[in-house]
C-alpha positions as CSV (number, residue, x, y, z in Angstrom):
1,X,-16.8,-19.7,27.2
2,X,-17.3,-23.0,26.0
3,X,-16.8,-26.2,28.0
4,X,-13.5,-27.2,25.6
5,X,-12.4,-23.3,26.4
6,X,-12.6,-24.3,30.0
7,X,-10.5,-27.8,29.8
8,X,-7.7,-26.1,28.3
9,X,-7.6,-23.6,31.1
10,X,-7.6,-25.8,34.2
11,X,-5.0,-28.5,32.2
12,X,-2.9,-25.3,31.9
13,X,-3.2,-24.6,35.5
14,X,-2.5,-27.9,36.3
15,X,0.3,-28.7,34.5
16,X,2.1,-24.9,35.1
17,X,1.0,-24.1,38.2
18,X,1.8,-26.9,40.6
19,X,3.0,-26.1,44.1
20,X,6.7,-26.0,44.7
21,X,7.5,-26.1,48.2
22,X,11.1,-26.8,47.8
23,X,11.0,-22.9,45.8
24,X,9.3,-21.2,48.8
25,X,12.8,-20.0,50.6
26,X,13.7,-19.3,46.9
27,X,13.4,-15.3,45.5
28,X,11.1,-15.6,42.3
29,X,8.5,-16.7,40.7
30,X,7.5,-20.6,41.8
31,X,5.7,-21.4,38.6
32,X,6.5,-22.5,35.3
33,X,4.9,-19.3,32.9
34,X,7.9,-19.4,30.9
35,X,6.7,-21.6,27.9
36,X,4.7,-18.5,26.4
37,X,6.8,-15.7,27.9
38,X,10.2,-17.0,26.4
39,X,9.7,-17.1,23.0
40,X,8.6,-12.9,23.6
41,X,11.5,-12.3,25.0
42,X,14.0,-9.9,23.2
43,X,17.4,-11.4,23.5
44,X,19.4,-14.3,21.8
45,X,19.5,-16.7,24.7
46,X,18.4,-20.2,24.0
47,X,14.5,-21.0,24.7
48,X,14.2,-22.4,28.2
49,X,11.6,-24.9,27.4
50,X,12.2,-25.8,23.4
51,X,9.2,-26.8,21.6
52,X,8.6,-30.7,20.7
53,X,8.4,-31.1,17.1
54,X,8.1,-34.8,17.4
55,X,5.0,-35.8,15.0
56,X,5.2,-32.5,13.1
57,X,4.3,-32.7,9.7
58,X,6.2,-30.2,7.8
59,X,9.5,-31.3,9.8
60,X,8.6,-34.9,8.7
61,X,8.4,-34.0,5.3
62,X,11.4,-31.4,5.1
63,X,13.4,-34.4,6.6
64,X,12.2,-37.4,3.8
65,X,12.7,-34.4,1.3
66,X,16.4,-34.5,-0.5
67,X,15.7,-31.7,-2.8
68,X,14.2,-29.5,0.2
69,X,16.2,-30.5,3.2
70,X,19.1,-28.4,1.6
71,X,17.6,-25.8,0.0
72,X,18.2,-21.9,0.3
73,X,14.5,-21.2,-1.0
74,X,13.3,-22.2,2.5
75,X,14.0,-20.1,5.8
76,X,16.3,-21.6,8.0
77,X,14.2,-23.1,11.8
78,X,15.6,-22.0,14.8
79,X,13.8,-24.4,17.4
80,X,16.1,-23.0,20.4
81,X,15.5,-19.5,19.9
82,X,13.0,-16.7,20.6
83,X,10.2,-14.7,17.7
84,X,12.4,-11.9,18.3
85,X,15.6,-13.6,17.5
86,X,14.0,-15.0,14.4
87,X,12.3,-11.5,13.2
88,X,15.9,-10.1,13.1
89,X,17.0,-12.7,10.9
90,X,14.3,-12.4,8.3
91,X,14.7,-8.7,8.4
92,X,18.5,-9.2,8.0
93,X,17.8,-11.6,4.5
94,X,14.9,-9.4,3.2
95,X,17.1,-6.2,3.4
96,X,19.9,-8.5,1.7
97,X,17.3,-9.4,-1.3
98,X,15.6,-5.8,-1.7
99,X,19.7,-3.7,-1.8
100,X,20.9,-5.0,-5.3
101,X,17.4,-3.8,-6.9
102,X,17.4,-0.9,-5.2
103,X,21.1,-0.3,-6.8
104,X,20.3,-1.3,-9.8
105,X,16.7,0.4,-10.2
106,X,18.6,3.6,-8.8
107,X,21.6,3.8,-11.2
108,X,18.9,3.6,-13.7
109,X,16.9,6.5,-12.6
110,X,18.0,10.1,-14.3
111,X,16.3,13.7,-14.8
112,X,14.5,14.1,-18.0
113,X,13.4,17.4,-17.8
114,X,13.4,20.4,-15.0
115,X,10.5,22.5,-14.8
116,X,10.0,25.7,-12.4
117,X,6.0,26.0,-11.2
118,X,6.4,28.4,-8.6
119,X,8.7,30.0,-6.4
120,X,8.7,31.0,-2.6
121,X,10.4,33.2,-0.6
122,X,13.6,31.7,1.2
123,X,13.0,34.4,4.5
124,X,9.9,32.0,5.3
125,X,10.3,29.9,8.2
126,X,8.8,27.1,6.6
127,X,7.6,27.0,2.7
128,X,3.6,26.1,3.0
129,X,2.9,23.5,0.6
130,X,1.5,24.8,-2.5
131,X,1.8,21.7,-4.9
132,X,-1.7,20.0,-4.6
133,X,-3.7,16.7,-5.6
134,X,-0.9,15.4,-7.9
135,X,-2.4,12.5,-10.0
136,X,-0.6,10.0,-12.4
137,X,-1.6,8.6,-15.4
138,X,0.1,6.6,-18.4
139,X,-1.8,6.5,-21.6
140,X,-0.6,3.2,-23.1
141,X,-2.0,3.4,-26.4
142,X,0.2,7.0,-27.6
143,X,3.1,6.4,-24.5
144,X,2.6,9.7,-22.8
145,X,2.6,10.0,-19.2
146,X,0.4,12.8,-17.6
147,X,0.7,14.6,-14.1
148,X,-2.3,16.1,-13.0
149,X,-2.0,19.1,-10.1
150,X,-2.7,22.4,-9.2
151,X,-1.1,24.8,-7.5
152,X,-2.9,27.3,-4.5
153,X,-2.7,30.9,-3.9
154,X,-3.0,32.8,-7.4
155,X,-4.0,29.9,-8.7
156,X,-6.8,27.8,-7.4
157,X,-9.0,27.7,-9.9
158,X,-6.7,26.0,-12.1
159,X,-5.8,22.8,-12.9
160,X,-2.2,22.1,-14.6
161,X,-1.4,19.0,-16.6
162,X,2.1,18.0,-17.1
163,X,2.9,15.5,-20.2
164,X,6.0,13.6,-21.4
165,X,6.8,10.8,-23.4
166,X,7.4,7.6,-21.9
167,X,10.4,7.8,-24.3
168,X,13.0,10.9,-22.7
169,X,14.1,11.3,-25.9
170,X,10.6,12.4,-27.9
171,X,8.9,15.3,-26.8
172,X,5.0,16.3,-26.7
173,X,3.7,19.6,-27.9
174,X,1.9,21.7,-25.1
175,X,4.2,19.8,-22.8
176,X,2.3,21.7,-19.8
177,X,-0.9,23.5,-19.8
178,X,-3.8,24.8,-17.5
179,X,-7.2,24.6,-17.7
180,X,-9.1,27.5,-15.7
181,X,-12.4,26.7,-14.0
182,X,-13.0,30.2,-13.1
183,X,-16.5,31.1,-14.1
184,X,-17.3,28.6,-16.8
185,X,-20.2,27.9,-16.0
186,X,-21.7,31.4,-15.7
187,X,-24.9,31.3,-18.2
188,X,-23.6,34.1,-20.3
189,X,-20.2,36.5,-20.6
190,X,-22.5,39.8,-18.7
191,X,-22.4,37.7,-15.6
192,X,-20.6,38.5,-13.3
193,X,-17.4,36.4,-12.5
194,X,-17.3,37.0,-8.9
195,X,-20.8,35.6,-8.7
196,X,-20.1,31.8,-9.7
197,X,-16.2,31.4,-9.4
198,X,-15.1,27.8,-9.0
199,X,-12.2,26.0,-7.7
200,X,-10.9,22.7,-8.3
201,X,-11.3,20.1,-5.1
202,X,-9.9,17.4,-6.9
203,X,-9.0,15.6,-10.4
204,X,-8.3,11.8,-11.8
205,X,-8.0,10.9,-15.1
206,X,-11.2,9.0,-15.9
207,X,-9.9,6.5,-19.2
208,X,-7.1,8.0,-22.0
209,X,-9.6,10.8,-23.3
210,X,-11.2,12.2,-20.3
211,X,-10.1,14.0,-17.0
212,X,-12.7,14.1,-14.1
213,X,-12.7,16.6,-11.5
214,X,-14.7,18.4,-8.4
215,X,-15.3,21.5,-8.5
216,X,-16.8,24.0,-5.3
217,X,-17.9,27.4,-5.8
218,X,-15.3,29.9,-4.0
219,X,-17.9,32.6,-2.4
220,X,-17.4,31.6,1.0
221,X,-21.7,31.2,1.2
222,X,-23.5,28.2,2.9
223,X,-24.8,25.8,0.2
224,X,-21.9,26.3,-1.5
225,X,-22.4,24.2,-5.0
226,X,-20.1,21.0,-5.8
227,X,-20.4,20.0,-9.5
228,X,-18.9,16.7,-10.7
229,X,-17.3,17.6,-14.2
230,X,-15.7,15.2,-16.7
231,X,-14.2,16.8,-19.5
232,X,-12.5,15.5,-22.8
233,X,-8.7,15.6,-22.5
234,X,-8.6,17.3,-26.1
C-alpha cells in the first residue's frame, strides 16, 4: 500500500467511525457505514446520506445547457435513490426501446421453405441431437445464402450444404447436397475403404468459392490423422 492508500483509510475511519457514547444503551450498529452500503441496497427508500453534487461538472453543465436540461436523449438522475433503484429503471426504458423492433422485425419474419433431414423416434425419452456444426454464410456477389452441417449416426462422414436465395421468391438448383469424405483420400479404388475412412470434425466457408473443413480418420487407432482440407465450392 502506498502512503496516499493509507490517508484515505485512517480519514475514513476518522470521519465514520467516531465514538458515540450517547448510542451505547442503543441496539445497533454505532457507526456511520451507511454511505457505501445504501446505495447497495435493494429497495426504493430514499438514500440516507445523499451524495453532494455541489462542484460537479456534468450537473454544472446540464444546468447552463437549455437544449440538454430538457431532453429525453439523456437518462433521468436520481440523486436520492439507490444503484438498484436506478438499474430497474434503465431495464424498464431499454425493454420499452427493444419491444416495437422486436414487433416489427417479427411480423416480418415468415417460412420460406420446409425441409425434413432426419427423423427420430417419438418413444425416446429425449431426441439426442443429431444436427451438427451448423455454419452460415451469404455470398453477396450471386445473393445465395448457404447452411453448412452434418448430421451424425448414418451419416458422419458427410457434410450437407443447404442453399437459398436471399430472394424467397428465386430458387437455386441443387438446393441441398452432400459431400462424402468417406475414403477420398485412399491412394487408389483397390484400397480398402475401411482402412482410411474419414469423418468431418468441422466446416466454415473459407471466401465465396471455397469451403474448409477438418477431417479425422474414423478407426478408433491412436495417431489418429487430422487433415485440414479446403475444397472449391463448385
Amino acid at each position: 500500500m502506498t502512503q496516499k492508500d493509507i490517508t484515505f483509510v485512517a480519514d475514513f475511519l476518522t470521519e465514520h467511525f467516531n465514538e458515540a457514547p450517547e448510542l451505547y444503551n442503543r441496539k445497533g450498529k454505532y457507526f456511520n457505514v451507511e454511505r457505501v452500503g445504501q446505495y447497495l441496497k435493494d429497495e426504493d427508500d430514499d438514500l440516507v446520506s445523499p451524495p453532494n453534487t455541489e462542484g460537479n461538472q456534468w450537473f454544472n453543465f446540464l444546468k447552463n445547457s437549455t437544449h440538454l436540461k430538457e431532453s429525453p436523449l439523456l437518462f433521468p438522475y436520481y440523486p436520492e435513490k439507490s444503484l438498484h433503484f436506478v438499474k430497474r429503471q434503465m431495464e424498464g426504458v431499454i425493454d420499452q426501446c427493444l419491444q416495437k423492433p422486436a414487433d416489427i422485425i417479427g411480423q416480418s419474419v415468415h417460412q420460406a421453405v420446409c425441409m425434413s433431414l432426419y427423423k427420430t423416434s417419438k418413444s425416446e425419452d429425449s431426441t439426442p441431437q443429431l444436427f451438427k456444426l451448423p455454419f452460415l454464410w451469404n455470398d453477396r456477389t450471386s445473393n445465395i445464402h448457404y447452411v453448412l452441417f452434418t448430421i451424425l449416426e448414418n451419416s458422419i462422414s458427410k457434410i450437407h450444404i443447404l442453399r437459398r436465395h436471399t430472394d424467397t421468391s428465386r430458387s437455386v438448383s441443387n438446393g441441398i447436397l452432400a459431400v462424402d469424405f468417406g475414403n477420398f483420400l485412399n491412394n487408389s479404388i483397390n484400397e480398402s475403404s475401411d482402412s482410411r475412412c474419414y469423418s468431418c470434425l468441422d466446416a466454415h466457408f473459407y471466401d465465396d468459392e471455397t469451403v474448409t473443413v477438418v477431417l479425422k480418420e474414423s478407426v478408433e487407432q491412436e495417431g489418429k490423422e487430422r487433415v485440414l482440407a479446403q475444397l472449391p465450392l463448385s
